[in-house]
PDB file of N, H, CA, C and O in Angstrom:
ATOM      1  N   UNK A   1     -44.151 -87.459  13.626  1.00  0.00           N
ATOM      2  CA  UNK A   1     -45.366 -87.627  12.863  1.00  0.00           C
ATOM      3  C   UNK A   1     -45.706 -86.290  12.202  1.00  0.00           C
ATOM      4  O   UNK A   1     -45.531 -85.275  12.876  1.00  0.00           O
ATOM      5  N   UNK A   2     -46.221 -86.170  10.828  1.00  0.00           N
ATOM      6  H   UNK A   2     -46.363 -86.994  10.280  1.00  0.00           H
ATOM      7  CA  UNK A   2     -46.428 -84.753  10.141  1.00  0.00           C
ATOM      8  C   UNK A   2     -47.704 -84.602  10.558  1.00  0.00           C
ATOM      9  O   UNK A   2     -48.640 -85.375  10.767  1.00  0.00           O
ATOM     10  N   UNK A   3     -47.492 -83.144  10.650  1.00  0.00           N
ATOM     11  H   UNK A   3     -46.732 -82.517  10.480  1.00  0.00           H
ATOM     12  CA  UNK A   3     -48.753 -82.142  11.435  1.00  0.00           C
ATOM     13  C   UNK A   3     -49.626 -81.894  10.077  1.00  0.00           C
ATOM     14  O   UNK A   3     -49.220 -82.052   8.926  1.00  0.00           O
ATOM     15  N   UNK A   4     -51.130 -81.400  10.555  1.00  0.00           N
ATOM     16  H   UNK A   4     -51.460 -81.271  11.491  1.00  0.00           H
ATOM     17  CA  UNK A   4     -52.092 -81.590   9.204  1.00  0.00           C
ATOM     18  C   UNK A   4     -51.887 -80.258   8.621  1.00  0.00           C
ATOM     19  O   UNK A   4     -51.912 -79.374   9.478  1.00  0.00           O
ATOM     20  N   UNK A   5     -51.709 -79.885   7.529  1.00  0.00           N
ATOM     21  H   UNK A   5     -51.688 -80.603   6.833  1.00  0.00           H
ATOM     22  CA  UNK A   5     -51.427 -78.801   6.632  1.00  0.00           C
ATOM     23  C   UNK A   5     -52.364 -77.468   7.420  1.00  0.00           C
ATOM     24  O   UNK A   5     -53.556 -77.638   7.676  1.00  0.00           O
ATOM     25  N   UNK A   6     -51.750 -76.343   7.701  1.00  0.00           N
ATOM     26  H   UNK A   6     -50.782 -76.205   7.493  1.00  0.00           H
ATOM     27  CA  UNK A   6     -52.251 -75.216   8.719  1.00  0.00           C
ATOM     28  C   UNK A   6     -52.876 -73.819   7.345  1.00  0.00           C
ATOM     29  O   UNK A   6     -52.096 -73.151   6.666  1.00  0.00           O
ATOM     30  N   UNK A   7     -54.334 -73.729   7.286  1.00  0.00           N
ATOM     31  H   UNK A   7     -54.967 -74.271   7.837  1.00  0.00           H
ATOM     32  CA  UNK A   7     -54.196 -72.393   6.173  1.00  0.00           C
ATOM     33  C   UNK A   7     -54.326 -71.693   6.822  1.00  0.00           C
ATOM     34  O   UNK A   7     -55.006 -71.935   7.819  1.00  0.00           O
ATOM     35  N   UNK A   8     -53.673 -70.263   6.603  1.00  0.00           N
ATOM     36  H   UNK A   8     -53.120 -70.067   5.793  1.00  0.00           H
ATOM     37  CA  UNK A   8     -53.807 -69.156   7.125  1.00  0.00           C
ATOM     38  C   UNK A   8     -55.072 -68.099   6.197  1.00  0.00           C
ATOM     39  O   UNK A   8     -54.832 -67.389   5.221  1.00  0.00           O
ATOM     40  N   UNK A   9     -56.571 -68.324   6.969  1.00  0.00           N
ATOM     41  H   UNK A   9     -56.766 -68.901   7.762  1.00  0.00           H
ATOM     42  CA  UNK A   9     -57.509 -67.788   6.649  1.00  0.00           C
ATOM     43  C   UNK A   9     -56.881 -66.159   5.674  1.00  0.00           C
ATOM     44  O   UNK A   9     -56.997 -65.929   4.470  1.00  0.00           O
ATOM     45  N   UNK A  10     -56.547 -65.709   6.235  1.00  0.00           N
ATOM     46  H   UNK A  10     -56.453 -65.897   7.213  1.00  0.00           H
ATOM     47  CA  UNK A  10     -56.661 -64.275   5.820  1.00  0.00           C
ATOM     48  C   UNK A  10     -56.182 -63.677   4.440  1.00  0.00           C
ATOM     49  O   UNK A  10     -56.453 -62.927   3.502  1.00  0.00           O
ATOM     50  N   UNK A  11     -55.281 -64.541   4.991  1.00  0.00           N
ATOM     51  H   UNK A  11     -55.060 -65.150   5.753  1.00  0.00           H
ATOM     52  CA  UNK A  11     -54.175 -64.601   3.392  1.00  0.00           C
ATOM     53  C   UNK A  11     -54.775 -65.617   2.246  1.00  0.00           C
ATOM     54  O   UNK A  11     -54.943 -65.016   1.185  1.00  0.00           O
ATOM     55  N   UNK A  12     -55.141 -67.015   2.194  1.00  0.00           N
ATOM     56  H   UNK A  12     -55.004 -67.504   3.055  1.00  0.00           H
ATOM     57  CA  UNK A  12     -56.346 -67.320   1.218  1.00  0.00           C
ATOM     58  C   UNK A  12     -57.519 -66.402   1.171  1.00  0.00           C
ATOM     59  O   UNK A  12     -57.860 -66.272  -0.005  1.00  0.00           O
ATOM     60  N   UNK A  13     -58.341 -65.652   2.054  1.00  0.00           N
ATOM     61  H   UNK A  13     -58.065 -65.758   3.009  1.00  0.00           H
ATOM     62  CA  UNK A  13     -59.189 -64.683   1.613  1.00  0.00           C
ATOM     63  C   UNK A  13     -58.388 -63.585   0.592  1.00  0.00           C
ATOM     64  O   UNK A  13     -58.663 -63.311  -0.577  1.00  0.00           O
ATOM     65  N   UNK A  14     -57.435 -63.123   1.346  1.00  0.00           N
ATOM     66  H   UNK A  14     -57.212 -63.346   2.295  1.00  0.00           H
ATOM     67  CA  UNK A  14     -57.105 -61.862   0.247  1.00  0.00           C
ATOM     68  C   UNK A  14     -56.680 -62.394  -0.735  1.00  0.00           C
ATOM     69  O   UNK A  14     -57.152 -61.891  -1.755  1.00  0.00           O
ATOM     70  N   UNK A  15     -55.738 -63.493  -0.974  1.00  0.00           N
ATOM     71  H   UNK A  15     -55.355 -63.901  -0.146  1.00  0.00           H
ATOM     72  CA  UNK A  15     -55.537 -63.896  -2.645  1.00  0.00           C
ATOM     73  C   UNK A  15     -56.861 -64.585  -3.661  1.00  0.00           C
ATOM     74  O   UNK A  15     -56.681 -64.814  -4.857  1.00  0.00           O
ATOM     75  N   UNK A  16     -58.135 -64.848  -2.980  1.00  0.00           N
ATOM     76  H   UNK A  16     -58.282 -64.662  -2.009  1.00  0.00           H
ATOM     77  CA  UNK A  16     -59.019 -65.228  -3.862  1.00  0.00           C
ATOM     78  C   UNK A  16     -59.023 -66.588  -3.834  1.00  0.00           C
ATOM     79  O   UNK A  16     -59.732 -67.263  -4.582  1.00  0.00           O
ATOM     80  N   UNK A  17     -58.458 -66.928  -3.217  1.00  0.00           N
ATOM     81  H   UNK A  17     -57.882 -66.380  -2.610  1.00  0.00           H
ATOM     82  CA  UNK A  17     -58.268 -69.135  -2.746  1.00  0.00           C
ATOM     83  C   UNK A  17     -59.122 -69.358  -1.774  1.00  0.00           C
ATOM     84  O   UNK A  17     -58.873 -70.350  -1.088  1.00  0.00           O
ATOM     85  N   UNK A  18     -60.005 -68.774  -1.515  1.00  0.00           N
ATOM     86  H   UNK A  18     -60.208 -67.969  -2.072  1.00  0.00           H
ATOM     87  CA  UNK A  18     -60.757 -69.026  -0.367  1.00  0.00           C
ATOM     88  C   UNK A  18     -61.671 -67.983  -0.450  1.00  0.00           C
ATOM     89  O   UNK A  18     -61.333 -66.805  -0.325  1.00  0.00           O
ATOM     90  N   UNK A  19     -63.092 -68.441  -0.706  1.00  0.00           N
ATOM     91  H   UNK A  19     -63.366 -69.397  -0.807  1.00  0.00           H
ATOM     92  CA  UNK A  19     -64.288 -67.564  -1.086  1.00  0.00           C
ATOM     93  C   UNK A  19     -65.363 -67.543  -0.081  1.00  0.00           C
ATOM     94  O   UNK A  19     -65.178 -68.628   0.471  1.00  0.00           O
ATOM     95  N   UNK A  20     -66.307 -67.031   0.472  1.00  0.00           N
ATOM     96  H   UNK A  20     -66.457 -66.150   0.023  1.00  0.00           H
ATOM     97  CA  UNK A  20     -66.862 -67.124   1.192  1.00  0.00           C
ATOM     98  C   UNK A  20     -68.049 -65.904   0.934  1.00  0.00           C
ATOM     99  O   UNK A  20     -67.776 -64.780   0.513  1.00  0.00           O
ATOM    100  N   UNK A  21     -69.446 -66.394   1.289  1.00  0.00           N
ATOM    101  H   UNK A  21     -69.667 -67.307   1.632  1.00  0.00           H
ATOM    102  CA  UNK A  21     -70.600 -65.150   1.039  1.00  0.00           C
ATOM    103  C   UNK A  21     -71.977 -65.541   0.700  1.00  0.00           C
ATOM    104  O   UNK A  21     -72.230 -66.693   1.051  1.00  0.00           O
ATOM    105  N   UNK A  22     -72.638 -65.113   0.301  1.00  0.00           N
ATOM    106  H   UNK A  22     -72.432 -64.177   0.016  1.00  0.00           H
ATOM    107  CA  UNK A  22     -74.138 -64.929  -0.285  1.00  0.00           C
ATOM    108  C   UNK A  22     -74.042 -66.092  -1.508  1.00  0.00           C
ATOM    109  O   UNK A  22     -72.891 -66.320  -1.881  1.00  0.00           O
ATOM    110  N   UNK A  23     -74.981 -66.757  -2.089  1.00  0.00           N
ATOM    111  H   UNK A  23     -75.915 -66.572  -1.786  1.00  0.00           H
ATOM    112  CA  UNK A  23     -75.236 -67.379  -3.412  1.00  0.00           C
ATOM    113  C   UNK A  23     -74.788 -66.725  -4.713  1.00  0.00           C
ATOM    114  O   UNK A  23     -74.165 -67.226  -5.650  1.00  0.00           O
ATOM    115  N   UNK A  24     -75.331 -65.272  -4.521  1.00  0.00           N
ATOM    116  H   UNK A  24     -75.837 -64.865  -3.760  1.00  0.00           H
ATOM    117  CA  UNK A  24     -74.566 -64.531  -5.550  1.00  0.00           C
ATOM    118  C   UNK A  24     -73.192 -63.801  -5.516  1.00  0.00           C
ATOM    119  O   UNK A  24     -72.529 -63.535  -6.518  1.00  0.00           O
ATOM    120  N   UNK A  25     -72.788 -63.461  -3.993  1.00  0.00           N
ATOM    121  H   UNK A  25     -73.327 -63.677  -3.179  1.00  0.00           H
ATOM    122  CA  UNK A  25     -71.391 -63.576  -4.395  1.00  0.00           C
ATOM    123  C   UNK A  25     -70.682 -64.425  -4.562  1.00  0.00           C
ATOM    124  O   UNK A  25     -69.554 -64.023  -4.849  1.00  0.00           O
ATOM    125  N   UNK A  26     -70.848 -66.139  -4.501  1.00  0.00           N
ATOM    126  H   UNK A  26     -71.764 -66.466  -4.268  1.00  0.00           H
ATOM    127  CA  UNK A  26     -70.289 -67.043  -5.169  1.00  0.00           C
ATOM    128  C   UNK A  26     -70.438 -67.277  -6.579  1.00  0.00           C
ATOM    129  O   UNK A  26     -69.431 -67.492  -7.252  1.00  0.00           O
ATOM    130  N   UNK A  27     -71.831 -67.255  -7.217  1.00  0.00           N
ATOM    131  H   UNK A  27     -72.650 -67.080  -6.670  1.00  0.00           H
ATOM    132  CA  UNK A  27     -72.267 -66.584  -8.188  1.00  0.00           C
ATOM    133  C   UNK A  27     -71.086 -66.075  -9.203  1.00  0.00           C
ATOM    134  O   UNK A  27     -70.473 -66.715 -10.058  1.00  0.00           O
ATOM    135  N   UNK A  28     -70.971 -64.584  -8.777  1.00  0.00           N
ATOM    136  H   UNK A  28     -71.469 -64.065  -8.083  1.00  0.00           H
ATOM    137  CA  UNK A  28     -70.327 -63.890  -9.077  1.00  0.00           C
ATOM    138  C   UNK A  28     -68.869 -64.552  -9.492  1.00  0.00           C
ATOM    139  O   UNK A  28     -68.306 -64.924 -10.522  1.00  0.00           O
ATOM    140  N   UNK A  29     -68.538 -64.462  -7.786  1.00  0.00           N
ATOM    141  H   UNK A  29     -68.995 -64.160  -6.949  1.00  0.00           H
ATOM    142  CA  UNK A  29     -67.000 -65.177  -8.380  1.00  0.00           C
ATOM    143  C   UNK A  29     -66.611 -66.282  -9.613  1.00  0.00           C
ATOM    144  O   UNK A  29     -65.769 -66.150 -10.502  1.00  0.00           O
ATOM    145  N   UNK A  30     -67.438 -67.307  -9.372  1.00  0.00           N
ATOM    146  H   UNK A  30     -68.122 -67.414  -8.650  1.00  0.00           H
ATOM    147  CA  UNK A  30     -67.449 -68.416 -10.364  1.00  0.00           C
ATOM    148  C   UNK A  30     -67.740 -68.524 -11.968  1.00  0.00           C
ATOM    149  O   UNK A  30     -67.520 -69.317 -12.884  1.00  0.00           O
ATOM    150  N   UNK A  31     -68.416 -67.153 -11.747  1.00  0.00           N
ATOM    151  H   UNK A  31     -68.594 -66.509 -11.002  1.00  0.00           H
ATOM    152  CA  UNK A  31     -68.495 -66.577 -13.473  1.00  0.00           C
ATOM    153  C   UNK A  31     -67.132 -66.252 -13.770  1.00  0.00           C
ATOM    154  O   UNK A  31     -66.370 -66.894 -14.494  1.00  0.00           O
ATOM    155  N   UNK A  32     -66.819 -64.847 -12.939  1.00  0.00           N
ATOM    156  H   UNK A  32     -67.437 -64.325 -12.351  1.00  0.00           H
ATOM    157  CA  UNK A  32     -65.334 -64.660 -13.102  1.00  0.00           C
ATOM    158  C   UNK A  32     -64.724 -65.589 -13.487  1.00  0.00           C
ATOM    159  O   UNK A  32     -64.522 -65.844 -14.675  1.00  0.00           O
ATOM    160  N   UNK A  33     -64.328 -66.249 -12.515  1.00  0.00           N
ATOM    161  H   UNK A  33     -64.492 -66.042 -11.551  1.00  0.00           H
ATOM    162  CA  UNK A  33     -63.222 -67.461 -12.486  1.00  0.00           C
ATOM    163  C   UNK A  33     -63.470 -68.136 -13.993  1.00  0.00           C
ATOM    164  O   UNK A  33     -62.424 -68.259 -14.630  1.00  0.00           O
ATOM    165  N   UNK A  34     -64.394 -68.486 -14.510  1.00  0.00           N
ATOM    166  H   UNK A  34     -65.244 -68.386 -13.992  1.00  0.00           H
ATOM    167  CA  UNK A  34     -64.720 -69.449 -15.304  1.00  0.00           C
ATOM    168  C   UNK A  34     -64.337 -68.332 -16.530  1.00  0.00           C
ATOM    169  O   UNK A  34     -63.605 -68.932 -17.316  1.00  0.00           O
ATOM    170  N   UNK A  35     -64.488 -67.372 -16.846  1.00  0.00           N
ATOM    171  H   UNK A  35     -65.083 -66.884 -16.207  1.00  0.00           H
ATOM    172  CA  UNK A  35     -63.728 -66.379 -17.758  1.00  0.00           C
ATOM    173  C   UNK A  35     -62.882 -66.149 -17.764  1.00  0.00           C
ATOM    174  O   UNK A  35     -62.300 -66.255 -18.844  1.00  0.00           O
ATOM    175  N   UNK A  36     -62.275 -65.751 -16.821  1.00  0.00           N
ATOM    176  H   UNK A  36     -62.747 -65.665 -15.944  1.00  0.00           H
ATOM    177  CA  UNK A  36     -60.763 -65.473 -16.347  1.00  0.00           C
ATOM    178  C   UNK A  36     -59.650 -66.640 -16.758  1.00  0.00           C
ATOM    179  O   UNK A  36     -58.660 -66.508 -17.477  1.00  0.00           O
ATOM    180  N   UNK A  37     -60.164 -67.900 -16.026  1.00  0.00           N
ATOM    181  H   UNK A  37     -60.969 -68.007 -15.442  1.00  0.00           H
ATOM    182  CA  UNK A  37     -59.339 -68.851 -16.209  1.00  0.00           C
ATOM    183  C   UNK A  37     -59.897 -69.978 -17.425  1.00  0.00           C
ATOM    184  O   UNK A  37     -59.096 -70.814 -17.841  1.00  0.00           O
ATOM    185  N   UNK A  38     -60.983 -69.951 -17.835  1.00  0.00           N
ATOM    186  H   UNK A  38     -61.634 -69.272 -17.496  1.00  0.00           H
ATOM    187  CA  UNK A  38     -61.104 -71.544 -18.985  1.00  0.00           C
ATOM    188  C   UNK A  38     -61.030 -72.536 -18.030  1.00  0.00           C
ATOM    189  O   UNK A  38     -60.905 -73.658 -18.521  1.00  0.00           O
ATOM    190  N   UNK A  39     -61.064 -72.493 -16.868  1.00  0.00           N
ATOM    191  H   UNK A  39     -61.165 -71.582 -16.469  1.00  0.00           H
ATOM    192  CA  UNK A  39     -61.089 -73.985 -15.460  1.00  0.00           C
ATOM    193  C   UNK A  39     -63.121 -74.530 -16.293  1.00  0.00           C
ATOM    194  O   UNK A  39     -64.130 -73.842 -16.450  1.00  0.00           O
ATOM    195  N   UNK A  40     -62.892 -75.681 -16.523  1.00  0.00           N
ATOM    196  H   UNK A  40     -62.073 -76.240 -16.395  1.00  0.00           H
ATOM    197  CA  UNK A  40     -64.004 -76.215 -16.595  1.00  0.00           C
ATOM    198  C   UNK A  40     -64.104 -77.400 -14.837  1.00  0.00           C
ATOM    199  O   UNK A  40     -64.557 -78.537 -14.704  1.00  0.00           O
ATOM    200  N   UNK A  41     -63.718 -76.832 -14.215  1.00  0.00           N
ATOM    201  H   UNK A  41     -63.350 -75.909 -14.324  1.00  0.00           H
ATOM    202  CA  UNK A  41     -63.707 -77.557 -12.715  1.00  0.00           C
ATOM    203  C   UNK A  41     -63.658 -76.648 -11.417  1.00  0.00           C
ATOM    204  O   UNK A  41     -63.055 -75.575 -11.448  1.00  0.00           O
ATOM    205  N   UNK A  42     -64.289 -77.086 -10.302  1.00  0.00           N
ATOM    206  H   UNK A  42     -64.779 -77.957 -10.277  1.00  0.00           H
ATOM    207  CA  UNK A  42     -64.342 -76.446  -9.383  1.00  0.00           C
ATOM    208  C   UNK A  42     -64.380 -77.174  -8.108  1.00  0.00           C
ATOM    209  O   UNK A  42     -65.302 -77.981  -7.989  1.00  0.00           O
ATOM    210  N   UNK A  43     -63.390 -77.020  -6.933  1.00  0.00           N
ATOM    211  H   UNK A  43     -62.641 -76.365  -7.030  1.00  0.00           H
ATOM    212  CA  UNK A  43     -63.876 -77.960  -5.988  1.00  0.00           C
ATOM    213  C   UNK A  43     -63.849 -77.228  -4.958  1.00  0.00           C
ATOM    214  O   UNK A  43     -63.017 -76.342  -4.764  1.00  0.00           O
ATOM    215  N   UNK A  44     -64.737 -77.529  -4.226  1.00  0.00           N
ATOM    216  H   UNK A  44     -65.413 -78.249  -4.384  1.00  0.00           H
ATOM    217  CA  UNK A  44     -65.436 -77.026  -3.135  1.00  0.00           C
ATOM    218  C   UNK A  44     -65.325 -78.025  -1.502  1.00  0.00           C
ATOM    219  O   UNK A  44     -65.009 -79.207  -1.367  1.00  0.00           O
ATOM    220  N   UNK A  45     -65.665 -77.145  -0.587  1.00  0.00           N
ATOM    221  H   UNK A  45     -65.921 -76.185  -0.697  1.00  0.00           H
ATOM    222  CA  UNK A  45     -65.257 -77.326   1.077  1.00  0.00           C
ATOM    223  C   UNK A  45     -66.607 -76.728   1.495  1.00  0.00           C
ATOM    224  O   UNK A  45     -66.902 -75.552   1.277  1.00  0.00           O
ATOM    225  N   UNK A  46     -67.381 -77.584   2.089  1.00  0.00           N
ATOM    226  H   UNK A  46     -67.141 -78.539   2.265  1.00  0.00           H
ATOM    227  CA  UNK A  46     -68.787 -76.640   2.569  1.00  0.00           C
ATOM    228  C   UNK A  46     -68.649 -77.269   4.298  1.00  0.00           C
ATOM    229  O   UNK A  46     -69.685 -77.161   4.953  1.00  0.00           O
ATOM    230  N   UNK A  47     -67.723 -77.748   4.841  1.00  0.00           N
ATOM    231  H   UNK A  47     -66.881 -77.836   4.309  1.00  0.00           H
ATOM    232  CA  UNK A  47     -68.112 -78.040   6.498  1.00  0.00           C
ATOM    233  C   UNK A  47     -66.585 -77.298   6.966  1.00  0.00           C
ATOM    234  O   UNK A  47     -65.419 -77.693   6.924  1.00  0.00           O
ATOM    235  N   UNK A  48     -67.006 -76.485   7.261  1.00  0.00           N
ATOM    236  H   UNK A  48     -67.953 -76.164   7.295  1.00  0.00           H
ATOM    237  CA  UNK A  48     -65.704 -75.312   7.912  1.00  0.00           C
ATOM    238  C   UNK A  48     -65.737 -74.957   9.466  1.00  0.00           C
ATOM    239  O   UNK A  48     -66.801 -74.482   9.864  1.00  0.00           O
ATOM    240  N   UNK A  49     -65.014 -75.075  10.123  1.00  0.00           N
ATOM    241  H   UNK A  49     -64.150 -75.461   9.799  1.00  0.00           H
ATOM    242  CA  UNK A  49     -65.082 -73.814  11.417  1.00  0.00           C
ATOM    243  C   UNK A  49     -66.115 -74.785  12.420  1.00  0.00           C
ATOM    244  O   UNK A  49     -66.073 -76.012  12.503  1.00  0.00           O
ATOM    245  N   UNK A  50     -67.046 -73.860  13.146  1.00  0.00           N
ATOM    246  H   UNK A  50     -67.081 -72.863  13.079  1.00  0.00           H
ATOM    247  CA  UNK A  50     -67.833 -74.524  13.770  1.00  0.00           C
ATOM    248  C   UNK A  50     -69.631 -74.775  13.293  1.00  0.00           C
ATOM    249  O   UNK A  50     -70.692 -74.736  13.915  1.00  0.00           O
ATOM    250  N   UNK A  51     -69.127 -75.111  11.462  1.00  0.00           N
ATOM    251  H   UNK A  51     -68.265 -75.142  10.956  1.00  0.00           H
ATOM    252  CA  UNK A  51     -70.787 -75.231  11.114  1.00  0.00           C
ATOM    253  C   UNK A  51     -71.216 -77.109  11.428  1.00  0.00           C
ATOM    254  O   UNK A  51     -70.676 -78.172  11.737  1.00  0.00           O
ATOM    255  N   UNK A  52     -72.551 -76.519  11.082  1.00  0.00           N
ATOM    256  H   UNK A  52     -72.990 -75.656  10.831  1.00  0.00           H
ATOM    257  CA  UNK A  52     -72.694 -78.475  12.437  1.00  0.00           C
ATOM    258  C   UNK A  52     -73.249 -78.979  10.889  1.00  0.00           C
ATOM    259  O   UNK A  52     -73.166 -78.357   9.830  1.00  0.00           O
ATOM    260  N   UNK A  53     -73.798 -80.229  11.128  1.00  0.00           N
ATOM    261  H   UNK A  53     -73.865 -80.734  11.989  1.00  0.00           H
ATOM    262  CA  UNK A  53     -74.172 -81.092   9.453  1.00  0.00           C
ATOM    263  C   UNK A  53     -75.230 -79.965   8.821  1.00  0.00           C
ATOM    264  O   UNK A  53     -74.810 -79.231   7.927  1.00  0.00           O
ATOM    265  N   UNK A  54     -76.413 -79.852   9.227  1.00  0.00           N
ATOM    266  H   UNK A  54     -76.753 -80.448   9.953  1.00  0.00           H
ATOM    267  CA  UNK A  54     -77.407 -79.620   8.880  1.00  0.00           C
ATOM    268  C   UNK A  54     -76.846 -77.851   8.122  1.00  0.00           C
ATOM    269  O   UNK A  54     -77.323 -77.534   7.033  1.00  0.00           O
ATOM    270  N   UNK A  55     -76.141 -77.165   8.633  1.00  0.00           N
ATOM    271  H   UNK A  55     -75.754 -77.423   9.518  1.00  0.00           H
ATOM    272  CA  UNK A  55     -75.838 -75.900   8.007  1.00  0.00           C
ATOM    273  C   UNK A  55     -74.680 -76.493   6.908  1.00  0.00           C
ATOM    274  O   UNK A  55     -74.968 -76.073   5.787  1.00  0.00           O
ATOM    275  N   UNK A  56     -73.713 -77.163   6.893  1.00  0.00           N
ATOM    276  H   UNK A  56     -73.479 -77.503   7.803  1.00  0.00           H
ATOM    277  CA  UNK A  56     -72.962 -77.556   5.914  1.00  0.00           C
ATOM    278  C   UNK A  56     -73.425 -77.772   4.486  1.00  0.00           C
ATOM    279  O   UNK A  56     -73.066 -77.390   3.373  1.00  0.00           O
ATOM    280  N   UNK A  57     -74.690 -78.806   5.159  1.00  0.00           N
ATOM    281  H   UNK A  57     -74.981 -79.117   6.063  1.00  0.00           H
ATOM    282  CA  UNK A  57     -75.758 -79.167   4.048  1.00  0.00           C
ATOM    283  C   UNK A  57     -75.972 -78.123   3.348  1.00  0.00           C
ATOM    284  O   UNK A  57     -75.473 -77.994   2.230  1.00  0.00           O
ATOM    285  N   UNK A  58     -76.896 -77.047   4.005  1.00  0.00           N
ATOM    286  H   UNK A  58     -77.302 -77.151   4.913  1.00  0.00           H
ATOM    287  CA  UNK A  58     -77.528 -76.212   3.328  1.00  0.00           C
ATOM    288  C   UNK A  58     -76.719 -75.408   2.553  1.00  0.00           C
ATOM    289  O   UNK A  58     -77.217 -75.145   1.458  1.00  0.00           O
ATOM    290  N   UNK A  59     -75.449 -74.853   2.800  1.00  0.00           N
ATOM    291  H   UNK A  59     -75.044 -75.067   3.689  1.00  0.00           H
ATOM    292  CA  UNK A  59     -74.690 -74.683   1.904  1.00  0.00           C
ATOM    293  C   UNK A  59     -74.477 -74.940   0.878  1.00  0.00           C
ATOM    294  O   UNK A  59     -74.511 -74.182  -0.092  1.00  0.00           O
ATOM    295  N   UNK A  60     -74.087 -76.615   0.919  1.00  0.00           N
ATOM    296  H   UNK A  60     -74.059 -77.230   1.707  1.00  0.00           H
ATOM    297  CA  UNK A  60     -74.092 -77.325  -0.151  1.00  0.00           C
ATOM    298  C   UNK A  60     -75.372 -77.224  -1.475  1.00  0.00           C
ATOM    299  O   UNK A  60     -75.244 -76.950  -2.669  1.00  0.00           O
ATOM    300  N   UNK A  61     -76.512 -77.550  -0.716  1.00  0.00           N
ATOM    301  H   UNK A  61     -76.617 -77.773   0.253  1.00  0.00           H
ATOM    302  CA  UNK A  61     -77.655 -76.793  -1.478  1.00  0.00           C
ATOM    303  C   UNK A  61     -77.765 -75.833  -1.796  1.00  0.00           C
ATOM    304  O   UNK A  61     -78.443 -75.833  -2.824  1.00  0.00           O
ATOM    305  N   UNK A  62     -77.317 -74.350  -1.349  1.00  0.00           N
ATOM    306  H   UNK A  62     -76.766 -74.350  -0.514  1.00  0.00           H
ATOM    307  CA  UNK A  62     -77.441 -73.354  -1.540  1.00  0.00           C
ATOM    308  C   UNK A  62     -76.444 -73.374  -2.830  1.00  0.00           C
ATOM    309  O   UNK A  62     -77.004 -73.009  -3.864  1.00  0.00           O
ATOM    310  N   UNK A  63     -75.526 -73.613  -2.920  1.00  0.00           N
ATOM    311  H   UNK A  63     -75.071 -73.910  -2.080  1.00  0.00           H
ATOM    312  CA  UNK A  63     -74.554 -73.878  -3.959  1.00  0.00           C
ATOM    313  C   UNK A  63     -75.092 -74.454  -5.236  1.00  0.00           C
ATOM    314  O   UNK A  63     -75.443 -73.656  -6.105  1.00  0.00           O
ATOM    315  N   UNK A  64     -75.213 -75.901  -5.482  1.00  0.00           N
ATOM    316  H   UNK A  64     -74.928 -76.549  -4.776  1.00  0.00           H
ATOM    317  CA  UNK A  64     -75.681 -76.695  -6.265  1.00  0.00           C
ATOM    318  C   UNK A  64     -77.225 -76.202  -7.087  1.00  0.00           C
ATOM    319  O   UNK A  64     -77.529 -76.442  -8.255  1.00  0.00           O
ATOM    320  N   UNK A  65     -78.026 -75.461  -6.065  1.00  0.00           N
ATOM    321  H   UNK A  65     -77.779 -75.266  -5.116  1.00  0.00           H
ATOM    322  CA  UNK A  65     -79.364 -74.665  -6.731  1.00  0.00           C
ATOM    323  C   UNK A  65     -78.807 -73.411  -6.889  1.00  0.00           C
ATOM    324  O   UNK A  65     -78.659 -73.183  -8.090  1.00  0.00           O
ATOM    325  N   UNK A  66     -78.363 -72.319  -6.050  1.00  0.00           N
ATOM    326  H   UNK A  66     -78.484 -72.504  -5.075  1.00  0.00           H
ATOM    327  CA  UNK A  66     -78.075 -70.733  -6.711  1.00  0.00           C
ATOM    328  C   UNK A  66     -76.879 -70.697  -7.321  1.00  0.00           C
ATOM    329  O   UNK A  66     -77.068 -69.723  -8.050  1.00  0.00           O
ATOM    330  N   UNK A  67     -75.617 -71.108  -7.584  1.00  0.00           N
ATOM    331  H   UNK A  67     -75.464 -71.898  -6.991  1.00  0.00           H
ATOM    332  CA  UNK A  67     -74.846 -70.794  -7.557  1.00  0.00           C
ATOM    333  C   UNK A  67     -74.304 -71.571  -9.314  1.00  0.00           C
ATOM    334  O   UNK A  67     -74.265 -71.262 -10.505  1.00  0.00           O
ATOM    335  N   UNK A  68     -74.046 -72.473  -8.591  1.00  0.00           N
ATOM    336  H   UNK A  68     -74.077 -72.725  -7.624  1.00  0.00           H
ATOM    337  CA  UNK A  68     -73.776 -73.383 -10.149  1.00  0.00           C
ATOM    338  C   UNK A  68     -74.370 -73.477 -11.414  1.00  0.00           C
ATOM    339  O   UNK A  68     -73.820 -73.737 -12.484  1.00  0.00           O
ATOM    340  N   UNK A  69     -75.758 -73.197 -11.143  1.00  0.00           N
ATOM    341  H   UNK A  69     -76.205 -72.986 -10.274  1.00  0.00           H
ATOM    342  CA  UNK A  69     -76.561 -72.973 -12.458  1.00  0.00           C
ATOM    343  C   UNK A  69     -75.820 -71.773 -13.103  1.00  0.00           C
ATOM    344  O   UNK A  69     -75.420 -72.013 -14.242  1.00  0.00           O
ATOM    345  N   UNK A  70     -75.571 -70.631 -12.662  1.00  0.00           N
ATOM    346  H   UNK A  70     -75.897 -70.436 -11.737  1.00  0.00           H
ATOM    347  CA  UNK A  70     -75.515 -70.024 -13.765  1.00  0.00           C
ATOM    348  C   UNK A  70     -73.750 -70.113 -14.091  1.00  0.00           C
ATOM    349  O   UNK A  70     -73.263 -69.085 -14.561  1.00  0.00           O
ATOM    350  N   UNK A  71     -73.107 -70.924 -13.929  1.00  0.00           N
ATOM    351  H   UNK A  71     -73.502 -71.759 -13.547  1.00  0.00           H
ATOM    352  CA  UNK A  71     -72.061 -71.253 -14.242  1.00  0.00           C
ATOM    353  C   UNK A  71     -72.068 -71.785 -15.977  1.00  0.00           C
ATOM    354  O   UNK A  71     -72.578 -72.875 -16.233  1.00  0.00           O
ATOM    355  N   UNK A  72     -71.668 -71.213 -16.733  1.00  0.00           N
ATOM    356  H   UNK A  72     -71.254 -70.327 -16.525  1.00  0.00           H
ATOM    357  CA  UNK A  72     -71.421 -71.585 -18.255  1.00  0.00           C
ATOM    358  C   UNK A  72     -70.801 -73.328 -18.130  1.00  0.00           C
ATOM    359  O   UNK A  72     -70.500 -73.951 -19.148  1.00  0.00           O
TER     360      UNK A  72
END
């Protein structure tokens, strides 16, 4: 039976595949990105590790109100 695909945290952090931080350092990144690359798309993972619903959520909110707005 195939085993579920394994990421190795550290190495998506250091290549930039895996973001993590404040509203504005997502912010940040997603401006980048959206200059850098012309990606008119973005998909996102907000229940990671050991966060429970209610913090996942807020993420998610935290995202969708600080973060995405100032996305071009």
């Amino acid at each position: 039976m195939p085993r579920p695909a394994r990421i190795d945290v550290d190495t998506a952090f250091a290549s930039g595949a895996l973001v993590v931080g404040s509203p504005a350092t997502i912010r940040e990144y997603l401006q980048r990105y959206a200059a850098e690359t012309g990606a008119n798309y973005f998909v996102g993972s907000f229940h990671w590790g050991d966060l429970n619903h209610q913090e996942a959520c807020r993420s998610l909110e935290l995202f969708a109100s600080a973060a995405m707005p100032a996305v071009p």
